[in-house]
Biopython code that builds the backbone (N, CA, C, O; Angstrom):
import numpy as np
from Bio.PDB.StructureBuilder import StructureBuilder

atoms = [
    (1, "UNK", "N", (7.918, -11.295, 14.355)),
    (1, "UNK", "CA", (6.829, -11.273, 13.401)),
    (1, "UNK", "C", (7.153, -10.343, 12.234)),
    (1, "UNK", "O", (6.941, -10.786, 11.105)),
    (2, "UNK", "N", (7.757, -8.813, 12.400)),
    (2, "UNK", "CA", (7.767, -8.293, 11.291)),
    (2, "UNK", "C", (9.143, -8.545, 10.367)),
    (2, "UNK", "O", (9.421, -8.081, 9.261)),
    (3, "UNK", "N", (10.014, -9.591, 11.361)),
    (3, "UNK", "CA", (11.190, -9.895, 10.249)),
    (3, "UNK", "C", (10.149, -11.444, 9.216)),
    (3, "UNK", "O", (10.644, -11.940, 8.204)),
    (4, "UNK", "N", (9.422, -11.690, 9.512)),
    (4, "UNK", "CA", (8.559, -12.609, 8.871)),
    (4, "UNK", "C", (8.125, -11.843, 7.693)),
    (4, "UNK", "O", (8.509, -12.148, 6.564)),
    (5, "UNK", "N", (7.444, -10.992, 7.895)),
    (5, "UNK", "CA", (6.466, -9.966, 6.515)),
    (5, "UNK", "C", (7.701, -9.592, 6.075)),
    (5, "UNK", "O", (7.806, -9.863, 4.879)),
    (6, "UNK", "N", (8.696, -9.079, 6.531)),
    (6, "UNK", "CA", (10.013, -8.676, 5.192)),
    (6, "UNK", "C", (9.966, -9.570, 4.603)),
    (6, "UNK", "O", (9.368, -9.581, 3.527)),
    (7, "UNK", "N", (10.736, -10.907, 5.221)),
    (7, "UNK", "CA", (11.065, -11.621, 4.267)),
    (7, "UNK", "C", (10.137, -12.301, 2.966)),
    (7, "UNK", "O", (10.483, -12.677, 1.847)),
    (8, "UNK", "N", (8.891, -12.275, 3.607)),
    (8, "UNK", "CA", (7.878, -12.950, 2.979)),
    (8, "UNK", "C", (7.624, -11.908, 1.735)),
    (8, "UNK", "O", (7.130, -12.260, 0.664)),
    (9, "UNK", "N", (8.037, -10.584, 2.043)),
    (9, "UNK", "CA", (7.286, -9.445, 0.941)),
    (9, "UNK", "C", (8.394, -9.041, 0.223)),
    (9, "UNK", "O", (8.346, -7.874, -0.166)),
    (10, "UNK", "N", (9.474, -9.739, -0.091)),
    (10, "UNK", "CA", (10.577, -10.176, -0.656)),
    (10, "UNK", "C", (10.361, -11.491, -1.636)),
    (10, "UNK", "O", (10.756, -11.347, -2.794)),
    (11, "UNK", "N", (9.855, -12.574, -1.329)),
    (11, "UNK", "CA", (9.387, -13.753, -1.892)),
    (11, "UNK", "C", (8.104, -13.444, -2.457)),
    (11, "UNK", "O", (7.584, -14.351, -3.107)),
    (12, "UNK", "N", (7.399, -12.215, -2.335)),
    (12, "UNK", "CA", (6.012, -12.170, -3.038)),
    (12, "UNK", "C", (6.078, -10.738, -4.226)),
    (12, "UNK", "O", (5.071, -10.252, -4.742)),
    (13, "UNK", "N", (7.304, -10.325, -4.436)),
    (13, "UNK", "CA", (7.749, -9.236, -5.443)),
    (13, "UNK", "C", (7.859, -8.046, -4.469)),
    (13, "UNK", "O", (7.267, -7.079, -4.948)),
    (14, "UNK", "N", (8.448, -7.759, -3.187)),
    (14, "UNK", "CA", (8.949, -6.596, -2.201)),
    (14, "UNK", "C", (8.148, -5.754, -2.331)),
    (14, "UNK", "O", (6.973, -5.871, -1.982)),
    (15, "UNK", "N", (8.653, -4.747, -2.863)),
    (15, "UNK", "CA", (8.123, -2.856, -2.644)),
    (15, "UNK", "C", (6.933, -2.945, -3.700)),
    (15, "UNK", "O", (5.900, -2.362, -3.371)),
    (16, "UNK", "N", (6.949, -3.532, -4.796)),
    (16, "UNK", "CA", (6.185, -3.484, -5.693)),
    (16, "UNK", "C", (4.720, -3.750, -4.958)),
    (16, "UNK", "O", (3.749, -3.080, -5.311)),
    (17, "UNK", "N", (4.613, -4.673, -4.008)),
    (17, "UNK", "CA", (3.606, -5.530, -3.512)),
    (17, "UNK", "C", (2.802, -3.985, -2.529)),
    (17, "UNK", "O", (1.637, -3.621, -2.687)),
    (18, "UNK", "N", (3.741, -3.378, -1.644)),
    (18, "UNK", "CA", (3.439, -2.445, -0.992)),
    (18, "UNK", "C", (3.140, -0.876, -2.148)),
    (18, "UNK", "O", (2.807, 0.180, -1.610)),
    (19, "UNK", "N", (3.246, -0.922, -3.079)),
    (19, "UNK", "CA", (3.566, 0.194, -4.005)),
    (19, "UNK", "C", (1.646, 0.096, -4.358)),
    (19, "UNK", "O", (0.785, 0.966, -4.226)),
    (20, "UNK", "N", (1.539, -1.372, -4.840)),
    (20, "UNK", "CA", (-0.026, -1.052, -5.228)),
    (20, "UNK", "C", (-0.694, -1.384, -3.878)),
    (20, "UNK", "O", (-1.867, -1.031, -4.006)),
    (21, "UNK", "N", (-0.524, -1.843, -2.767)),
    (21, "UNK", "CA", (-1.247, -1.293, -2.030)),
    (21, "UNK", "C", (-1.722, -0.161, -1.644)),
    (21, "UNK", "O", (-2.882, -0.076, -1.241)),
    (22, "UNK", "N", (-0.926, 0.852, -1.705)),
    (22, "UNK", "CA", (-0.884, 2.325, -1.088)),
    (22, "UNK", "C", (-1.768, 2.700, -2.863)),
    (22, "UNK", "O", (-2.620, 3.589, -2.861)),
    (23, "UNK", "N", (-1.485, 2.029, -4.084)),
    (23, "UNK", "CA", (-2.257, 2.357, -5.295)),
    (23, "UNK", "C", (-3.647, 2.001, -4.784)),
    (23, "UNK", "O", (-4.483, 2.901, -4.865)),
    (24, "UNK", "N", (-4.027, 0.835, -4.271)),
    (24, "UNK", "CA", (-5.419, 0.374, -3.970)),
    (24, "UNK", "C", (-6.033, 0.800, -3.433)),
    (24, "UNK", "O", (-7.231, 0.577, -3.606)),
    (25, "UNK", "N", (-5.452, 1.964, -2.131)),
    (25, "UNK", "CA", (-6.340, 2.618, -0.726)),
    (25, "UNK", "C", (-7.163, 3.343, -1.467)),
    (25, "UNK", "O", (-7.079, 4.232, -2.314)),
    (26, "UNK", "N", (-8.247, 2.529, -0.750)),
    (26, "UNK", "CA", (-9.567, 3.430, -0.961)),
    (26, "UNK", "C", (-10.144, 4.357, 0.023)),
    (26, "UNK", "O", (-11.118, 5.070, -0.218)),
    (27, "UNK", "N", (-9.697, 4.333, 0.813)),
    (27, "UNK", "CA", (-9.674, 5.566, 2.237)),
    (27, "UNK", "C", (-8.744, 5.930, 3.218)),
    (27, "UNK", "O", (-7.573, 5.586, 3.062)),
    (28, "UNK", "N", (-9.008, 6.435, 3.993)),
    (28, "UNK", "CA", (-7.695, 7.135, 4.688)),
    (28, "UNK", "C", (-6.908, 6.275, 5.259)),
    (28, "UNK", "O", (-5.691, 6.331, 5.436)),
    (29, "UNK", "N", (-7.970, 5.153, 5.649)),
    (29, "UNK", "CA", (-7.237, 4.074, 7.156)),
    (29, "UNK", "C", (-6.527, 3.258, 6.312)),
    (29, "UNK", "O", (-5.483, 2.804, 6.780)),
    (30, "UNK", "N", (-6.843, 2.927, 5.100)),
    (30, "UNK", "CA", (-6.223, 1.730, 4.053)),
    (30, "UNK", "C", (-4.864, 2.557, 3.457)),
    (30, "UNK", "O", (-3.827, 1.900, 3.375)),
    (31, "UNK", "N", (-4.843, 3.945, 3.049)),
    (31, "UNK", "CA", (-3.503, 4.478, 3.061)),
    (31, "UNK", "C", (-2.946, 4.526, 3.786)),
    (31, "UNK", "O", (-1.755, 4.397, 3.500)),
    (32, "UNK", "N", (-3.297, 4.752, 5.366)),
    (32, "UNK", "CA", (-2.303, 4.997, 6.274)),
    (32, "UNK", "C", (-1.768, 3.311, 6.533)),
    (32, "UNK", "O", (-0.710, 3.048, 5.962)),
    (33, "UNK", "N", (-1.993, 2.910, 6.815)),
    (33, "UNK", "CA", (-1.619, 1.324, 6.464)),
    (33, "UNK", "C", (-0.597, 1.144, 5.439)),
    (33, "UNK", "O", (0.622, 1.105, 5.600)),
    (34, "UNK", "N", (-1.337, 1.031, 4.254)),
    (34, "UNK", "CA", (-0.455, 0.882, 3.242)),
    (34, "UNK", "C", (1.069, 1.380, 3.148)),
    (34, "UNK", "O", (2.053, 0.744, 2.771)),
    (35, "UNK", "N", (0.949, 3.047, 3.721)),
    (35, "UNK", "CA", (2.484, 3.616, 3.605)),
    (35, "UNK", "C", (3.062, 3.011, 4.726)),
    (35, "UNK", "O", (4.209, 2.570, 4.796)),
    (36, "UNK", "N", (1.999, 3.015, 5.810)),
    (36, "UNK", "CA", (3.140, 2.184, 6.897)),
    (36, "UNK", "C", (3.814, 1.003, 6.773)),
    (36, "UNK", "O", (4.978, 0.847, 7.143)),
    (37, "UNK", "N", (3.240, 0.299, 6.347)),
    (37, "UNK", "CA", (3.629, -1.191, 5.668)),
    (37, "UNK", "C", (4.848, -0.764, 5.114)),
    (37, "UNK", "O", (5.891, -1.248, 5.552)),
    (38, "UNK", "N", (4.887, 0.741, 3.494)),
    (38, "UNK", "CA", (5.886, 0.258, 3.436)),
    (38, "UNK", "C", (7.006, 0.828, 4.012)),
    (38, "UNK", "O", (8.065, 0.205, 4.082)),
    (39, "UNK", "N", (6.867, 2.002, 4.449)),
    (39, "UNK", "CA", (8.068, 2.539, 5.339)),
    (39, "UNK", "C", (8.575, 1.164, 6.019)),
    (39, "UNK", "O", (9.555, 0.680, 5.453)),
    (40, "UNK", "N", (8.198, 0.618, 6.868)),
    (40, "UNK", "CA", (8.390, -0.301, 7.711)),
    (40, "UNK", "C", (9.674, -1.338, 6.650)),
    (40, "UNK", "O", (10.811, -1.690, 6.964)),
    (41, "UNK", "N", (8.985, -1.552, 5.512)),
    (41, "UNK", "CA", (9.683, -2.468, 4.686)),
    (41, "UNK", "C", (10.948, -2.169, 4.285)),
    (41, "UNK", "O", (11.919, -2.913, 4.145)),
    (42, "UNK", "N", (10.797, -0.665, 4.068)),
    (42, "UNK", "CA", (11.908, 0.132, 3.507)),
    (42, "UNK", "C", (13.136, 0.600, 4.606)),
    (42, "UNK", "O", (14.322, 0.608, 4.277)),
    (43, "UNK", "N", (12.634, 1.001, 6.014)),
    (43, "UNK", "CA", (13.395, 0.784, 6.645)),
    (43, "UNK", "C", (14.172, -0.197, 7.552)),
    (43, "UNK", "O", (15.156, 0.107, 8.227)),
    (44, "UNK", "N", (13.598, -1.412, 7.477)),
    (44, "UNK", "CA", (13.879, -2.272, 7.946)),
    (44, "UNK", "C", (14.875, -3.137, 6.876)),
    (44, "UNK", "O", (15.879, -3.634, 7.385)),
    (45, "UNK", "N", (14.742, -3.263, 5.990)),
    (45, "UNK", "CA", (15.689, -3.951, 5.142)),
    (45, "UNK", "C", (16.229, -3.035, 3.885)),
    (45, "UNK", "O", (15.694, -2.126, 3.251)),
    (46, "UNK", "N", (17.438, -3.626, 3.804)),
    (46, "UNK", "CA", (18.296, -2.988, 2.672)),
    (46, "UNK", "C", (18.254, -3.656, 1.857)),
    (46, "UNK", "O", (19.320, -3.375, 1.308)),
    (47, "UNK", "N", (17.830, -4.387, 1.287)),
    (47, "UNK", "CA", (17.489, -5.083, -0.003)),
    (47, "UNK", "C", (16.342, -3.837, -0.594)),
    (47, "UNK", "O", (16.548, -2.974, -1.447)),
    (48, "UNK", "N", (15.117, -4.105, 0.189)),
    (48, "UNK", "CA", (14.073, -3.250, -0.071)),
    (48, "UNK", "C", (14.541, -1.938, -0.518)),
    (48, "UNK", "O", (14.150, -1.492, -1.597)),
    (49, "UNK", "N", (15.316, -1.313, 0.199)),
    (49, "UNK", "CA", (15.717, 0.290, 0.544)),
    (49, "UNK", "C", (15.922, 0.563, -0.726)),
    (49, "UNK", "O", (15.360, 1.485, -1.317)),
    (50, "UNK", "N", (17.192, -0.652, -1.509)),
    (50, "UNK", "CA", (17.798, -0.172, -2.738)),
    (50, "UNK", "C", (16.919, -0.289, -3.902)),
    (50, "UNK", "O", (16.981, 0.420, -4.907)),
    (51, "UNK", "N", (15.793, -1.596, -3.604)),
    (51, "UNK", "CA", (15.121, -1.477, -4.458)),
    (51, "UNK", "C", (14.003, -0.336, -4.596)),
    (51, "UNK", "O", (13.304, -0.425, -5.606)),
    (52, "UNK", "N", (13.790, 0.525, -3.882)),
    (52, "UNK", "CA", (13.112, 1.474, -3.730)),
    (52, "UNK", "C", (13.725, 2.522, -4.672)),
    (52, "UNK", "O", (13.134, 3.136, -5.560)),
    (53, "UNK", "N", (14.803, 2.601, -4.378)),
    (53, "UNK", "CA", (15.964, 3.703, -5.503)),
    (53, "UNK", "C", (15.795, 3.471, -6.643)),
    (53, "UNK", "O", (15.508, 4.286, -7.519)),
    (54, "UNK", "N", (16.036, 1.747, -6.807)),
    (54, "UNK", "CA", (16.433, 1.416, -8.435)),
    (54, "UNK", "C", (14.869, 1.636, -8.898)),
    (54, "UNK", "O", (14.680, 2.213, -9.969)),
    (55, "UNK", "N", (14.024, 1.304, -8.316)),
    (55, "UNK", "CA", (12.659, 1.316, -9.242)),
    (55, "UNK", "C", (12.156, 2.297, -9.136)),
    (55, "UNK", "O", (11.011, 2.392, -9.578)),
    (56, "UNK", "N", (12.784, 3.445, -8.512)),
    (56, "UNK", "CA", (12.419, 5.242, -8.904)),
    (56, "UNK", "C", (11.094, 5.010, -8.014)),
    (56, "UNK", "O", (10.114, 5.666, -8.368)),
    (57, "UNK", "N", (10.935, 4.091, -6.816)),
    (57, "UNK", "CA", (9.910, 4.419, -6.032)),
    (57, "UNK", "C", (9.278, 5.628, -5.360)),
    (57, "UNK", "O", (8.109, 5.972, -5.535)),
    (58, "UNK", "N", (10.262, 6.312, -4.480)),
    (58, "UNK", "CA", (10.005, 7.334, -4.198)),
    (58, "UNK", "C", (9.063, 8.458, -5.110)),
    (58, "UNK", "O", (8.038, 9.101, -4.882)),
    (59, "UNK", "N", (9.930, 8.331, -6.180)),
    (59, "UNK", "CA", (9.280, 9.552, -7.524)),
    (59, "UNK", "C", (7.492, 9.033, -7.545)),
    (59, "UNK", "O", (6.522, 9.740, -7.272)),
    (60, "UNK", "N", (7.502, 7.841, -7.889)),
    (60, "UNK", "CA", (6.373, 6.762, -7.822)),
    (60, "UNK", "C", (5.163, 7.067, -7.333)),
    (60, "UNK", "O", (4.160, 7.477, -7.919)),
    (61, "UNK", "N", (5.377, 6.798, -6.069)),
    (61, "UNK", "CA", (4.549, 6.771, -4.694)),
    (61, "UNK", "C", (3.916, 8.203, -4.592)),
    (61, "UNK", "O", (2.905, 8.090, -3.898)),
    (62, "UNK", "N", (4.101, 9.601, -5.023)),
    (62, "UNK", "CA", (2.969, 10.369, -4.771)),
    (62, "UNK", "C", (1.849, 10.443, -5.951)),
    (62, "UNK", "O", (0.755, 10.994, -5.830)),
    (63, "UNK", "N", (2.430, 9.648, -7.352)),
    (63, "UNK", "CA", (1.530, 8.931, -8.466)),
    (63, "UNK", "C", (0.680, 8.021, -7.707)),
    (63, "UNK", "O", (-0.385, 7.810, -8.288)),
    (64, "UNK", "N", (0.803, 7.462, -6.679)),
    (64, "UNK", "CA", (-0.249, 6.074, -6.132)),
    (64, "UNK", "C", (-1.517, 6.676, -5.770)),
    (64, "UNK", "O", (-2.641, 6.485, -6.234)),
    (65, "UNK", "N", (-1.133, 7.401, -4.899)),
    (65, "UNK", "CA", (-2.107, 8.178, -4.002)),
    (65, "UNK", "C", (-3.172, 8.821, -4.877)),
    (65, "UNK", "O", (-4.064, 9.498, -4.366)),
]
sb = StructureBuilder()
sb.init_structure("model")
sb.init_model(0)
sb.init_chain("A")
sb.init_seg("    ")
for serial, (resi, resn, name, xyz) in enumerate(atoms, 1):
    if name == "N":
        sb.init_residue(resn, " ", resi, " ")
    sb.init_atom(name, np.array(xyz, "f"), 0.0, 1.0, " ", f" {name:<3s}", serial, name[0])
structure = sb.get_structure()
């Protein structure tokens, strides 16, 4: 199942997709979600991973919150 949501969150614009989620949380349970989602994404695939680098995600992501 979760090699399904990689691939699928790859075909729906990857990290970006998980980036405004964790932008959207409107409470604790919807962030904790959200980052899990994308850790999960990020460690599970190397496509994701690099795109995390190239799009200066990391730097990013404490701007979401």
């Amino acid at each position: 199942m979760s090699l399904m949501i990689l691939t699928r969150s790859q075909d729906v614009g990857g990290i970006a997709i998980a980036l405004d989620m964790v932008a959207m949380a409107t409470n604790i349970e919807g962030l904790y979600a959200a980052v899990k989602f994308l850790v999960c994404i990020v460690k599970s695939d190397a496509r994701a991973a690099l795109e995390m680098e190239k799009a200066k995600g990391y730097q990013v992501l404490p701007t979401c919150v």
